[in-house]
C-alpha positions in Angstrom: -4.9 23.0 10.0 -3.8 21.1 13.0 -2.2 17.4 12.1 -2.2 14.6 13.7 1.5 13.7 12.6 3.1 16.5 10.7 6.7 15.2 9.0 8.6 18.7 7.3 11.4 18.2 5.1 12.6 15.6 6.7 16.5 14.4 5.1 18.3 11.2 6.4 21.8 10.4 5.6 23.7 7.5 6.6 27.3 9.0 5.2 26.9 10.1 1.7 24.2 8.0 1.4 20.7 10.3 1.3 18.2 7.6 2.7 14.9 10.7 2.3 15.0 12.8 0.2 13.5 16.2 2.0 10.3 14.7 2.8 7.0 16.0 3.9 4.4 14.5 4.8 0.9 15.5 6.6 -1.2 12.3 8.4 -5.1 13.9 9.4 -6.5 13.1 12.8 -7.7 9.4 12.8 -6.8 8.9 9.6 -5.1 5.5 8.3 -1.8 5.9 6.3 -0.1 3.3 4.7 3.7 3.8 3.4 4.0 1.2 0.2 6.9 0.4 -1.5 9.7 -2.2 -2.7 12.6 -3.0 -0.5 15.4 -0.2 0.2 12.2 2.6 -0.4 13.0 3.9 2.9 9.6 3.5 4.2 10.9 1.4 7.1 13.4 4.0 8.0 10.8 7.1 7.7 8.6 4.7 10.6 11.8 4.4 12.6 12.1 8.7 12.3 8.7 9.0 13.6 9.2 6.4 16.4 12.3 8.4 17.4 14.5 5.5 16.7 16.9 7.3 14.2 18.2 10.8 14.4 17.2 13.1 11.5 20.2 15.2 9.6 17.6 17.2 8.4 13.8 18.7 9.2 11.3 18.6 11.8 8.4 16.1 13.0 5.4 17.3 14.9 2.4 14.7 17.1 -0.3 16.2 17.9 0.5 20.0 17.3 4.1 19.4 19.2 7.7 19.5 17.9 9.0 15.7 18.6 12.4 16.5 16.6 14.6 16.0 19.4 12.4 14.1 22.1 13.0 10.6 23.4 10.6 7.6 22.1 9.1 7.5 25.4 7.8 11.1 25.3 6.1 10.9 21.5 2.6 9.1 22.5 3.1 6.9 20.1 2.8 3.2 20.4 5.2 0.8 18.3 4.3 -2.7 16.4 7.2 -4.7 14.8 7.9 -7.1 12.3 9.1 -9.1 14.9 6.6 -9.9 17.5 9.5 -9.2 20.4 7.0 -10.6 23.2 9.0 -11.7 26.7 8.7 -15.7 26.4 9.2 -15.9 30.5 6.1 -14.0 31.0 2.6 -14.7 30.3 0.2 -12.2 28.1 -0.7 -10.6 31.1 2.5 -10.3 32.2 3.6 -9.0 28.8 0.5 -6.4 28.0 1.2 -4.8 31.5 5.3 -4.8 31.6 5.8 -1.1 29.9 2.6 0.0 32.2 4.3 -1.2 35.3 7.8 0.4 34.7 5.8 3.5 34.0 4.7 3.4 37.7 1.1 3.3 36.8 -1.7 2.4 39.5 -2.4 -1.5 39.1 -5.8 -0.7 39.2 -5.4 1.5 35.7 -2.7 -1.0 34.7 -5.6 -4.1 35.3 -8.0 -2.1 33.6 -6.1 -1.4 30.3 -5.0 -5.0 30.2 -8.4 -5.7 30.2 -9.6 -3.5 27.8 -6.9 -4.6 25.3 -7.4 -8.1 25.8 -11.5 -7.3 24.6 -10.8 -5.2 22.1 -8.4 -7.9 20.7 -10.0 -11.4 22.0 -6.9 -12.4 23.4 -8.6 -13.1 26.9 -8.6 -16.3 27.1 -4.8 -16.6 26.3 -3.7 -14.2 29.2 -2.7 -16.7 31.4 -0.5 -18.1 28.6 3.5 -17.9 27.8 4.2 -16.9 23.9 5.6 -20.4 23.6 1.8 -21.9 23.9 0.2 -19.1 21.3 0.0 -19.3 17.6 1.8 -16.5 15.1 -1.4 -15.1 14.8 -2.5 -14.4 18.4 1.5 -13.6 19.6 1.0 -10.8 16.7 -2.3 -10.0 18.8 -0.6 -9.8 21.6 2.2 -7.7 20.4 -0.5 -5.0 18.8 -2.1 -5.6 22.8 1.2 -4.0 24.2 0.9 -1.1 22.2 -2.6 -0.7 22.7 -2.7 -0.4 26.6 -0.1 2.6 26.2 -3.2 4.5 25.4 -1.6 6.8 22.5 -2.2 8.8 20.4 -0.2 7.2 16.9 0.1 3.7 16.3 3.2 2.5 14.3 3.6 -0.7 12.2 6.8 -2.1 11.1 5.3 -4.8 8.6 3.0 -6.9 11.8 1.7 -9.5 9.5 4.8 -10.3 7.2 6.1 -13.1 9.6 2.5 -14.8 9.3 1.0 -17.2 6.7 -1.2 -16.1 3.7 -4.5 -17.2 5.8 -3.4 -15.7 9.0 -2.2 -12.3 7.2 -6.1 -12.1 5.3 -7.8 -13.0 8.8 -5.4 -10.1 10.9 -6.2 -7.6 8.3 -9.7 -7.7 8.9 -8.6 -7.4 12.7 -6.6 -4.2 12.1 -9.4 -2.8 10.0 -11.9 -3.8 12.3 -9.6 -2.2 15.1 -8.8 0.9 13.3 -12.6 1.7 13.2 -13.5 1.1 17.0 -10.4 3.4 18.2 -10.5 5.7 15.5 -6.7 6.8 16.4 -4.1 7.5 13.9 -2.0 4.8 12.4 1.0 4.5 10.1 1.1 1.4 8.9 4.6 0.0 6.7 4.1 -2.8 4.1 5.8 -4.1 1.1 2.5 -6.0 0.2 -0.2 -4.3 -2.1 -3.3 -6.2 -1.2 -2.4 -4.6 2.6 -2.5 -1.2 1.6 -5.0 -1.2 -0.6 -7.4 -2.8 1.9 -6.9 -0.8 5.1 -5.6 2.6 3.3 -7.6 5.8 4.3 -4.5 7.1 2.2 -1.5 5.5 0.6 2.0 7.0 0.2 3.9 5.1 -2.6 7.9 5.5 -1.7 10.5 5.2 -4.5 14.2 6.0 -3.7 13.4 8.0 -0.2 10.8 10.1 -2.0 7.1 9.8 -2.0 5.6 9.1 -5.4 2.4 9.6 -4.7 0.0 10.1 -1.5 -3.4 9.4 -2.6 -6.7 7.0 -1.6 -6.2 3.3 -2.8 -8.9 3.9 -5.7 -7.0 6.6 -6.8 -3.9 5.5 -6.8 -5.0 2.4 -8.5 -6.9 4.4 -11.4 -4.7 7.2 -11.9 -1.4 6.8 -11.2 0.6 9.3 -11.4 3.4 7.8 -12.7 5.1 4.5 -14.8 6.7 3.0 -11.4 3.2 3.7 -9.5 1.3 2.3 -12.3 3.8 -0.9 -12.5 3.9 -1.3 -9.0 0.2 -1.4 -7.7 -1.8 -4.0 -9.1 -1.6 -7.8 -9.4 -1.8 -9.2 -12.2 0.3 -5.6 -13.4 -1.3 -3.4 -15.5 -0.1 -3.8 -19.1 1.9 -1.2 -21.2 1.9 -0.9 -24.7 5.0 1.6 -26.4 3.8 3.8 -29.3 3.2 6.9 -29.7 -0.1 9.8 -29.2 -0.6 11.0 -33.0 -3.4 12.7 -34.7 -3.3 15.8 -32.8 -3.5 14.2 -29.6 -6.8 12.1 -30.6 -5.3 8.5 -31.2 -2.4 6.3 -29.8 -0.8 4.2 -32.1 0.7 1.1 -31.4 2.3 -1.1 -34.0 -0.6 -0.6 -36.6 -3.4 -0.5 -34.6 -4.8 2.7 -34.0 -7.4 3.3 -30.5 -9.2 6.6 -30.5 -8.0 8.5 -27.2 -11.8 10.4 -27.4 -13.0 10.1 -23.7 -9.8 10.1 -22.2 -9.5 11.6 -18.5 -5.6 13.8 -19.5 -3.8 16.0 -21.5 -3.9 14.3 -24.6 -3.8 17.2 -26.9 -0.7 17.1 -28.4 1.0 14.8 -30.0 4.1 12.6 -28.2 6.5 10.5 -30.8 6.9 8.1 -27.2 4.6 7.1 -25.1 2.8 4.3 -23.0 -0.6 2.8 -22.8 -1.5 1.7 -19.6 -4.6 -0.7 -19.4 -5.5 -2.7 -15.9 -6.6 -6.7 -17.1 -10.1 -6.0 -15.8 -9.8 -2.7 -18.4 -9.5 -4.9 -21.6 -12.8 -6.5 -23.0 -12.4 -9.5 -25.6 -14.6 -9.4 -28.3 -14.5 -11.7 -31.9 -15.5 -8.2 -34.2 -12.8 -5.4 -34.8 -14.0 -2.5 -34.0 -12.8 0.7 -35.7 -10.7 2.9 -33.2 -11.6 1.2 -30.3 -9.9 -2.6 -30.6 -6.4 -4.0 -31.4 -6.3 -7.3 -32.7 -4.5 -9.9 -30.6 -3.6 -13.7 -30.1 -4.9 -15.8 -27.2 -1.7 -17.5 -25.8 -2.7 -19.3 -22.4 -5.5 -18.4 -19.7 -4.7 -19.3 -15.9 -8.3 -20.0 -14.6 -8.5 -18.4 -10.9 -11.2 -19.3 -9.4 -13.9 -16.6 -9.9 -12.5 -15.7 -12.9 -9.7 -16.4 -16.0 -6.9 -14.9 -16.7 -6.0 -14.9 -20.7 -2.7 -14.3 -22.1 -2.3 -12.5 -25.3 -0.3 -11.0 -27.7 -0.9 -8.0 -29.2 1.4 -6.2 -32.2 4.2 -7.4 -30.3 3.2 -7.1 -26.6 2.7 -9.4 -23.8 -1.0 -8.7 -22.7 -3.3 -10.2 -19.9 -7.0 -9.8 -19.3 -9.3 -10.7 -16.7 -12.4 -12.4 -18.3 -15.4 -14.5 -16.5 -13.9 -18.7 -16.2 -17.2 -19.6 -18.9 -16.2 -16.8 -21.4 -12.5 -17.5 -21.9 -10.9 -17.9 -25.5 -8.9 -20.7 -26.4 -5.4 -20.8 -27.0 -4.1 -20.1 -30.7 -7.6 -17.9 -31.3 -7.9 -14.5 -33.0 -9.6 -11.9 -31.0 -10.0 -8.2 -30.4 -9.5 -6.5 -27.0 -11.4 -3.6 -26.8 -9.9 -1.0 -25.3 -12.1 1.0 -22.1 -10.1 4.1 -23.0 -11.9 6.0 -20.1 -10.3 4.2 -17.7 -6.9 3.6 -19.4 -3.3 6.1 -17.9 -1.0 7.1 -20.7 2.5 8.0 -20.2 5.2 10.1 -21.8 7.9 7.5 -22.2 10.6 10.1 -21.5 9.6 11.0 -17.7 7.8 8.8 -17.4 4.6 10.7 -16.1 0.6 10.5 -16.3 -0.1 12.8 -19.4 
């Protein structure tokens, strides 16, 4: 199968430092990948291979069927977004859309043409006559996402674009990038720290840990079935709760403290038992109810709710962990009252506490 982007074992060191970690990675045609991950993940630096911005010690890159290893920025038909929004403040939007075009010797009829095109596509027209000095965060990130566009690439590339905005103008450009993503239909890789991002405008999501990829999965997936304790931990606001005990009964029940929950409909390989392991429940996975239920609740003590709006979210404790669970704002316990959360084990993740992978 022909890729789009096509990364093969790629290794970066800076010194004895390993930055990747013999990386692979395979983006489809058209297809949306996001790279997620904390700080220092190396997701940054992997953008910066593909951009031909950093030399690789190790492995190869192919665009669009064609070894780019070695090859200069300019000849990788990609286009580049940044962090920063790096626009020329002496020029105007016009003048800043059709700069690269122009030192590329390109006819100023196609140069006018792709200027205009952009500007539509990303209804910055009315501000082309302007300087970045006159333009808001949100539409200088427009225009910056503009300059790439007009290259007419193949890849798009984006260093974080909506980091530098606030939380309004981040919610309204992601429909933007969403909305653009579906009219070009080209391939982006799109770099982000923040988890409501890639779980929006994923097609697929590569979790990175340590210069290694975790996981490279669809958002649902990743959310539902993570393959491991850091992906599990990591996606998700509020976090998904974990409760230490241990998978007994042959691999039927998990125990924790000296509750008991029936493991009968879980989606693993529960069929031995583990003296360590971890019960992962998402807050929306947890229902509270006031009757114990035999192998399917743990008792628990309501704590504190944060009302959000929509919905609540209660505080608990339960034998000895810190619980949270997203209930509707009218059906919300009160603080100091006995309860029962029953346990949706069908949707649950357990973990061997030792490597800390999905059993």
């Amino acid at each position: 199968m022909s890729y789009s982007v096509s990364v093969k074992n790629l290794t970066l060191k800076f010194g004895a430092a390993e930055v990747l970690k013999n990386l692979n990675l395979d983006v489809e045609e058209g297809e949306f990948i996001v790279l997620l991950g904390p700080s220092g993940c190396g997701k940054s630096t992997l953008l910066n291979c593909l951009a031909g911005l950093l030399e690789l010690s190790e492995g190869q890159i192919h665009i669009k069927g064609k070894n780019v290893t070695w090859a200069e920025p300019s000849e990788r038909g990609i286009g580049m977004v940044f962090q920063s929004y790096a626009l020329y403040p002496q020029m105007t939007v016009r003048g800043n859309l059709s700069f690269g075009l122009k030192i590329a010797g390109l006819p100023k009829a196609d140069i006018e043409a792709r200027v205009q095109r952009a500007s539509e596509i990303l209804q910055i027209g009315p501000y082309l006559d302007r300087k970045p000095g006159a333009l808001s965060g949100g539409q200088r990130q427009r225009v910056a996402i503009g300059r790439a566009l007009v290259r007419d690439v193949d890849v798009f590339l984006f260093d974080e674009p909506l980091s530098n905005l606030d939380a309004k103008l981040r919610s309204e450009l992601r429909v933007e990038l969403k909305r653009l993503h579906n009219r070009l239909q080209n391939t982006m890789i799109y770099v982000t720290h923040d988890q409501i991002e890639a779980l929006t405008l994923a097609d697929r999501i590569a979790i990175m840990r340590g210069g290694i990829i975790q996981q490279l999965a669809p958002p649902q997936e990743v959310y539902n079935r993570p393959v491991n304790l850091f992906v599990a931990g990591f996606i998700g606001s509020p976090a998904m709760n974990f409760l230490k005990g241990a998978v007994v009964d042959g691999g039927k029940a998990f125990q924790v403290g000296n509750t008991k929950v029936s493991l009968e409909g879980y989606d693993g390989g529960t069929n031995i038992e583990r003296p360590k392991a971890i019960l992962g429940l998402r807050p929306e996975h947890l229902l509270i109810q006031p009757e114990a239920e035999a192998g399917m609740t743990i008792p628990a003590q309501v704590e504190l709710d944060e009302p959000m709006g929509a919905d609540s979210l209660v505080w608990l404790v339960a034998e000895g962990h810190q619980l949270s669970v997203r209930v509707p704002v009218e059906n919300r316990p009160k603080p100091g009252a006995t309860v029962h959360l029953k346990v949706e084990i069908h949707k649950a993740s357990v973990f061997d506490a030792e490597s800390e992978q999905r059993i």
